[in-house]
N, C-alpha and C positions, 0 to 999 in steps of 0.2 A: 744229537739225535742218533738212532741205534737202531736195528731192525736186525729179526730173529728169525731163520727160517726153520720149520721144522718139519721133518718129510715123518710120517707115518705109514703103518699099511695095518689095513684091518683087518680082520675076521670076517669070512665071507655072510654078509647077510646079515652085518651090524652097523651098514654104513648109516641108516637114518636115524636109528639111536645114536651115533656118533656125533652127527651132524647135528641135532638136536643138543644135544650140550653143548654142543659148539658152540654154538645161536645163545643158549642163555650161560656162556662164557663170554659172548662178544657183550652181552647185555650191561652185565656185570664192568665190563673190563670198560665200558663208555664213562663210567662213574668214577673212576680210577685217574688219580693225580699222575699228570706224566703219557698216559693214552694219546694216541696220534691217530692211528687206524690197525688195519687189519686186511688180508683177503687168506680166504679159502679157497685152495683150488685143487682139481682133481685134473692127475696128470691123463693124457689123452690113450686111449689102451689102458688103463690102471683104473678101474671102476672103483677097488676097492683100497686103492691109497689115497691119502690126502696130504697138502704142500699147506701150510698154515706163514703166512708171509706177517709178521707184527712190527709195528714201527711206535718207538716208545720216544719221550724225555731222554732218557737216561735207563740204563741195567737195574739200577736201583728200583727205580717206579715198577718195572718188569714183576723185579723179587717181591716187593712189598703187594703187589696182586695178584701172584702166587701163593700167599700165606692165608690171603682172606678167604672167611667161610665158605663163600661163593664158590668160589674156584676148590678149593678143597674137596664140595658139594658133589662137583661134577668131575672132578679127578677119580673118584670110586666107580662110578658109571663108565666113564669115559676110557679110562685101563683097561678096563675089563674087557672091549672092544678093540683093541688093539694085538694085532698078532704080531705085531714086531716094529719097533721106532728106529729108524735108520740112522738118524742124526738131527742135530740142532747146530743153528752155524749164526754165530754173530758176525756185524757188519756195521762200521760207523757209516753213517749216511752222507757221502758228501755234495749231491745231487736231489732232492725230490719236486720233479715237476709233473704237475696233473692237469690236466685240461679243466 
């Protein structure tokens, strides 16, 4: 298991456009072989960045739902809102416990 973080920051006054593809990228990504979860979070003071936390199968499952139309759909949207992507940081998971 695998989990991906990736911090963005957007363009002031595109956070709910953003969010919105987000939402029908989680939709997408639940139909996806390998999917585990996801959270969205917005750091506190940072209105207009967003922490995107993904936890997959495997890197592979990641890529292959990367490629689909879906996601591609909203990568044109979704960029376009983005004033600058900070990083993306993989992580083997050796821990996941949730209540």
């Amino acid at each position: 298991m695998v989990t991906v973080v990736t911090h963005v920051v957007l363009r002031e006054g595109e956070e709910p456009g953003w969010d919105a593809g987000f939402l029908e990228r989680v939709d997408g990504a639940k139909e996806q072989r390998g999917w585990l979860g996801v959270q969205l979070c917005i750091p506190l003071g940072a209105m207009n960045e967003r922490v995107v936390i993904g936890t997959w199968q495997t890197r592979a499952d990641w890529e292959a739902w990367h490629a689909t139309d879906g996601f591609q759909r909203t990568r044109v949207a979704m960029d376009g809102s983005e004033a600058e992507r900070r990083g993306e940081w993989w992580h083997e998971v050796v821990v996941d416990e949730r209540r």
